[in-house]
N, CA and C atoms as an extended XYZ file, in Angstrom:
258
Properties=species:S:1:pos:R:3:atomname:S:1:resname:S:1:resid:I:1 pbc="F F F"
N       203.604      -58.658     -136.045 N   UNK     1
C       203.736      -58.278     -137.439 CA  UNK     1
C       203.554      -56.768     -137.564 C   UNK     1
N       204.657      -56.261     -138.245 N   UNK     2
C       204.374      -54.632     -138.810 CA  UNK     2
C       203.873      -53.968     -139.591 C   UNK     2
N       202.832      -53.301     -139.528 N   UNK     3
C       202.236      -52.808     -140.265 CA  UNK     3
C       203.010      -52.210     -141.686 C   UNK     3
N       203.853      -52.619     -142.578 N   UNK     4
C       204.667      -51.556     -143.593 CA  UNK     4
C       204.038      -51.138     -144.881 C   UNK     4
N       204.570      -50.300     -145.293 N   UNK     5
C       204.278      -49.006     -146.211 CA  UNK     5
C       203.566      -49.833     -147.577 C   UNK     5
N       204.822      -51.175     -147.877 N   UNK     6
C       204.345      -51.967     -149.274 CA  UNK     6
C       203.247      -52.710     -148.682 C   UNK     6
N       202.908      -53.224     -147.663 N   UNK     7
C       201.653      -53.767     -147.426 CA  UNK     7
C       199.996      -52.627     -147.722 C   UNK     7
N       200.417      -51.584     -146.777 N   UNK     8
C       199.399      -51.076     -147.094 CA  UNK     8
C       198.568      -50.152     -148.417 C   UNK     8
N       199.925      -50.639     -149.192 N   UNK     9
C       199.783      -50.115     -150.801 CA  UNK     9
C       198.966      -51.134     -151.310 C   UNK     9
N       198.406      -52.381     -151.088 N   UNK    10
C       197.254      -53.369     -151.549 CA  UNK    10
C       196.049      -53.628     -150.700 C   UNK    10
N       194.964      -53.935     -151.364 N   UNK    11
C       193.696      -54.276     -150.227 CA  UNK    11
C       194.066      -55.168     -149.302 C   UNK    11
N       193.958      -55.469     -148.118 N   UNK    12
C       194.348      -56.286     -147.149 CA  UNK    12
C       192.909      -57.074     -146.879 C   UNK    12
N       193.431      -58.544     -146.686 N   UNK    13
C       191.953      -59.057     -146.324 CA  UNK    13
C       191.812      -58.926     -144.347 C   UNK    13
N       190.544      -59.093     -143.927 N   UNK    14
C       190.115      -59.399     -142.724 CA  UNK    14
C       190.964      -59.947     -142.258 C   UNK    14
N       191.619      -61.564     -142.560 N   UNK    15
C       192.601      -61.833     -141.285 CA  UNK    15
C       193.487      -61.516     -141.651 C   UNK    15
N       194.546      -60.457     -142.456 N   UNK    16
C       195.703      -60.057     -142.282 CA  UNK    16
C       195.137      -58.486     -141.728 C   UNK    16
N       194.309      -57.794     -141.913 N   UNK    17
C       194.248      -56.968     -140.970 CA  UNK    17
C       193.739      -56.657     -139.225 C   UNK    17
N       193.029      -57.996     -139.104 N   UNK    18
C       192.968      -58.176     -137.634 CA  UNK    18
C       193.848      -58.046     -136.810 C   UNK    18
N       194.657      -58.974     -136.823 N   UNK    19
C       195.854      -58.236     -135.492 CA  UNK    19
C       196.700      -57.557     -135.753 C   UNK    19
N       196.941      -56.402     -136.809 N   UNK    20
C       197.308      -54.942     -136.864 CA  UNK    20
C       196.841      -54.192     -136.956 C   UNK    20
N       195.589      -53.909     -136.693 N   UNK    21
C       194.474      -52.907     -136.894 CA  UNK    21
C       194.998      -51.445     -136.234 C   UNK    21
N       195.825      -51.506     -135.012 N   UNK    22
C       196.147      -50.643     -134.434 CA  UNK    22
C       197.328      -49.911     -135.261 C   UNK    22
N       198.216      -50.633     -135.697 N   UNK    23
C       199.515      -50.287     -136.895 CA  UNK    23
C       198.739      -49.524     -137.983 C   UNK    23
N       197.814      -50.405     -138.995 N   UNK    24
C       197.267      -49.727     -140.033 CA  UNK    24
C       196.539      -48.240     -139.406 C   UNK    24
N       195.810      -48.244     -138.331 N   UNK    25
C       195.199      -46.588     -137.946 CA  UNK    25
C       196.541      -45.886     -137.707 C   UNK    25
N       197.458      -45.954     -137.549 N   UNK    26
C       198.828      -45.498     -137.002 CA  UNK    26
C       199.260      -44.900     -138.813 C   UNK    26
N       199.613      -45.824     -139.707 N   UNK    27
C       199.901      -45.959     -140.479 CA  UNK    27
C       198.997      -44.697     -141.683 C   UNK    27
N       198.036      -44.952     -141.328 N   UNK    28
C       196.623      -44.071     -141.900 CA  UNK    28
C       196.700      -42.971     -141.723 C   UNK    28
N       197.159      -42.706     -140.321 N   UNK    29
C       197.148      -40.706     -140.095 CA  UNK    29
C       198.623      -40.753     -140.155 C   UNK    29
N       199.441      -41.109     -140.414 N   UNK    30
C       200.791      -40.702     -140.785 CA  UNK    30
C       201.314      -41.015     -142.571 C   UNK    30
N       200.456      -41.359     -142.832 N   UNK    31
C       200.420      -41.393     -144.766 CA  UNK    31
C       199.699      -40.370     -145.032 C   UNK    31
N       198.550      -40.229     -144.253 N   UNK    32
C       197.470      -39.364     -145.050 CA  UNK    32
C       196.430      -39.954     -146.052 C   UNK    32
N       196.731      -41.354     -146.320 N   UNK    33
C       195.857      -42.124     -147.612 CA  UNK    33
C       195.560      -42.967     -146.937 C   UNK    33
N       194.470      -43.437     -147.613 N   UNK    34
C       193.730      -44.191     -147.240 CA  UNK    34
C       193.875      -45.771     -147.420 C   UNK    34
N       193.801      -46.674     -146.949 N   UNK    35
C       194.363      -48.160     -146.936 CA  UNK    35
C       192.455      -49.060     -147.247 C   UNK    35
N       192.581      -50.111     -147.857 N   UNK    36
C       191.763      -50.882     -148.168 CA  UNK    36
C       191.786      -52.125     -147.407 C   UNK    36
N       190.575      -51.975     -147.154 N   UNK    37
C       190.619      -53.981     -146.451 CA  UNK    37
C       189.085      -54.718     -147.281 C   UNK    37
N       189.668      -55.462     -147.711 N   UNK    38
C       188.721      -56.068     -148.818 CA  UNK    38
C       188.589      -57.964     -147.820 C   UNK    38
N       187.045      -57.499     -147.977 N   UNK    39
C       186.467      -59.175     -147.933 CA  UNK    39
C       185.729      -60.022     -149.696 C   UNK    39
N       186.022      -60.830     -149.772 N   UNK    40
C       185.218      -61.111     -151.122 CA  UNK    40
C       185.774      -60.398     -152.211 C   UNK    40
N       184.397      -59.817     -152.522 N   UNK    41
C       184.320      -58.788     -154.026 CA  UNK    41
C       183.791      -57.174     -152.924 C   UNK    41
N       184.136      -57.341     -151.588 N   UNK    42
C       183.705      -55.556     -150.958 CA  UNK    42
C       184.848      -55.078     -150.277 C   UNK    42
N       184.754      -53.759     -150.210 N   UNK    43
C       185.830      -53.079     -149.814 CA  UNK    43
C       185.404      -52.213     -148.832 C   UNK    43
N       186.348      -52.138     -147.513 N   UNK    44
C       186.074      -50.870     -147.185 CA  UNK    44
C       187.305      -49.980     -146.654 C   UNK    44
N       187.320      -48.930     -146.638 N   UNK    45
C       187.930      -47.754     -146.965 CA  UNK    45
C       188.453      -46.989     -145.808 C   UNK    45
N       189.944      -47.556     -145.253 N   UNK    46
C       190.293      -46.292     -143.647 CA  UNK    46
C       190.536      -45.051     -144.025 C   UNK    46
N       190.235      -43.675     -144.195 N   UNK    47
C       190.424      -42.609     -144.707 CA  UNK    47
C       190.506      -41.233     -143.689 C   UNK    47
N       191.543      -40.994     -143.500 N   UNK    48
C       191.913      -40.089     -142.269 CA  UNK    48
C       191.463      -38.749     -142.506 C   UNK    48
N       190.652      -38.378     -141.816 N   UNK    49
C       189.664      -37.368     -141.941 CA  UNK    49
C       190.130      -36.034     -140.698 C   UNK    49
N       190.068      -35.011     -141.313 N   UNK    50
C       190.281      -33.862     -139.815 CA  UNK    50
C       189.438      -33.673     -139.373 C   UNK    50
N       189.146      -33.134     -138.119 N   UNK    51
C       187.926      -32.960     -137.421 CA  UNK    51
C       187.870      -30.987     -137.392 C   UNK    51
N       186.640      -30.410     -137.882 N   UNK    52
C       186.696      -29.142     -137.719 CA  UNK    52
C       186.913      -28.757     -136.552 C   UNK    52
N       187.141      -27.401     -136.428 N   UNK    53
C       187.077      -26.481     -135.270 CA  UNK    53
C       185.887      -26.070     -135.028 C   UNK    53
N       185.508      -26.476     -133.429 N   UNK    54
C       184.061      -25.952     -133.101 CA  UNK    54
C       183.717      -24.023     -132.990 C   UNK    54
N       182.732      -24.108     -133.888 N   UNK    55
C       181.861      -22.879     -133.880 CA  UNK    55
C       181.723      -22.328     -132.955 C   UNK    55
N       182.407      -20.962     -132.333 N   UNK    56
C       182.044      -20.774     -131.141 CA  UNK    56
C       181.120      -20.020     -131.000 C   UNK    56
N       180.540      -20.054     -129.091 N   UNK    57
C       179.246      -19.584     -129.558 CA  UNK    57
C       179.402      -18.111     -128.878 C   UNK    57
N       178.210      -17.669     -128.886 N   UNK    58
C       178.155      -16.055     -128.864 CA  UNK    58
C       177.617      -16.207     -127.044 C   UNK    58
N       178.692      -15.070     -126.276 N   UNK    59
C       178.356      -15.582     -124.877 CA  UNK    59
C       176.790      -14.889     -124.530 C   UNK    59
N       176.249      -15.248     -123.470 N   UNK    60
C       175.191      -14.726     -123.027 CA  UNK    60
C       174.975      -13.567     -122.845 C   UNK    60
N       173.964      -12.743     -123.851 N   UNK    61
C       173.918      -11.419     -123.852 CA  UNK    61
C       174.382      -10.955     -124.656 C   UNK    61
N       175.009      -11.337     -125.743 N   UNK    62
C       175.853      -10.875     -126.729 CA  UNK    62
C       174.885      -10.398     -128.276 C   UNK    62
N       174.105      -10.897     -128.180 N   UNK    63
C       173.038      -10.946     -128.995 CA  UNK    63
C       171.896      -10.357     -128.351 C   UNK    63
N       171.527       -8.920     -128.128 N   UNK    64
C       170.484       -8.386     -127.883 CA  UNK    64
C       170.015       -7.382     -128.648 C   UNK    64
N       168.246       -7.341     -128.186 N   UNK    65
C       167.212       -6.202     -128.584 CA  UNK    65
C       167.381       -5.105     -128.113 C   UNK    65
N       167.742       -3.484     -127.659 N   UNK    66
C       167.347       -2.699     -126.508 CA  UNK    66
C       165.645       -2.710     -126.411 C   UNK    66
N       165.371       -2.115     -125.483 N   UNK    67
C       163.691       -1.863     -125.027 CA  UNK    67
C       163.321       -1.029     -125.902 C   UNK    67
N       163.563        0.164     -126.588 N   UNK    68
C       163.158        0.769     -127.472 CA  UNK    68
C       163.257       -0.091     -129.070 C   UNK    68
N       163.804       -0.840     -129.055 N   UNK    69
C       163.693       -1.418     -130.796 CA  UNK    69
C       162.924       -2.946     -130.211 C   UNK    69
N       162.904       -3.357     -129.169 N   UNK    70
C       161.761       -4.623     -129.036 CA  UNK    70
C       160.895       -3.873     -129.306 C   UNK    70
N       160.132       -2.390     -128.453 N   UNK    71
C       158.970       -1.646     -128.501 CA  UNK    71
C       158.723       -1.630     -129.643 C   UNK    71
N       159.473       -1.100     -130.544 N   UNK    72
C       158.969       -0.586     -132.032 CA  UNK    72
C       158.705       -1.891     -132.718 C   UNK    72
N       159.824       -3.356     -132.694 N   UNK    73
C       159.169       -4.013     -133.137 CA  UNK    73
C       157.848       -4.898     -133.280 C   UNK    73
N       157.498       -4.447     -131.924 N   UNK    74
C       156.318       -5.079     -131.276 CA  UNK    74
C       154.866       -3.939     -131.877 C   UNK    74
N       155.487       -3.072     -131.922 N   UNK    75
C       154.260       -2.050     -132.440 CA  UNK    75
C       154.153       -2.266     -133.903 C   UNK    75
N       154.367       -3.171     -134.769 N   UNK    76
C       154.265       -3.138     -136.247 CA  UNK    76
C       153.238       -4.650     -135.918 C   UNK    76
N       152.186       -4.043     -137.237 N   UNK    77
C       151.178       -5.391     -137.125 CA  UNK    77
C       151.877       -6.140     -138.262 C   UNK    77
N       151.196       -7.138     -137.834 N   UNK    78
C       152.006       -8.642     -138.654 CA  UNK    78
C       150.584       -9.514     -138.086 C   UNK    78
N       150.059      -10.467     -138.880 N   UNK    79
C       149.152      -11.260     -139.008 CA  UNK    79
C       149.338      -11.938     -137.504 C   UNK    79
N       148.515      -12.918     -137.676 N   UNK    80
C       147.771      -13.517     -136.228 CA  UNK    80
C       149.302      -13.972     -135.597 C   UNK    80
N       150.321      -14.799     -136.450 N   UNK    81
C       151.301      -15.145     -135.903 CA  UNK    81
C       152.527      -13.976     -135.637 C   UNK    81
N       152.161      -13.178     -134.989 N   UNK    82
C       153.211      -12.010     -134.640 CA  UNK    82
C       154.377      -12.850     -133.983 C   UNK    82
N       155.798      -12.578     -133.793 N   UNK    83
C       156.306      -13.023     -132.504 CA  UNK    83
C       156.298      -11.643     -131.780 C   UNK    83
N       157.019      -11.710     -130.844 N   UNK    84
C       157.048      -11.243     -129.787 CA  UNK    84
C       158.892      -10.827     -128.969 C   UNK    84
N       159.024       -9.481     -129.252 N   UNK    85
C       160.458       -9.180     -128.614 CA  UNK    85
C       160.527       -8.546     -127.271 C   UNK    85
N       161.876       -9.023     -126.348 N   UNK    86
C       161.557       -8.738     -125.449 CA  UNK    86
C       162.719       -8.159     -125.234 C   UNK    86
């Protein structure tokens, strides 16, 4: 059975979406909308979502103190919990 366009325009129950489950996810990222599969009186909701682009990170070393501005920061008092630059 094929997953088609007028089907997935109504809530679908559990056993008409069981053995097309693979059609309806197919169906889902090539509509863009989201399809319903309703048991009872509950619904739940396939909704094709993008995945961000990972944050890249800053390579090793890219983010530094020199020895003269750790020094200076290290020479300013600050209560018992100082940190510490290195």
């Amino acid at each position: 059975m094929k997953a088609h366009a007028h089907t997935l325009d109504r809530p679908l129950s559990i056993t008409e979406a069981r053995p097309i489950l693979g059609e309806i996810f197919e169906a889902v990222f090539k509509r863009s909308a989201p399809v319903r599969i309703q048991r009872g009186n509950r619904v739940v909701r396939l909704v094709p979502e993008k995945i961000p682009e990972p944050i890249e990170v800053f390579p090793e070393g890219a983010i530094t103190i020199s020895k003269e501005r750790a020094e200076w920061l290290n020479s300013i008092p600050q209560g018992p919990m100082k940190p510490i630059f290195r």
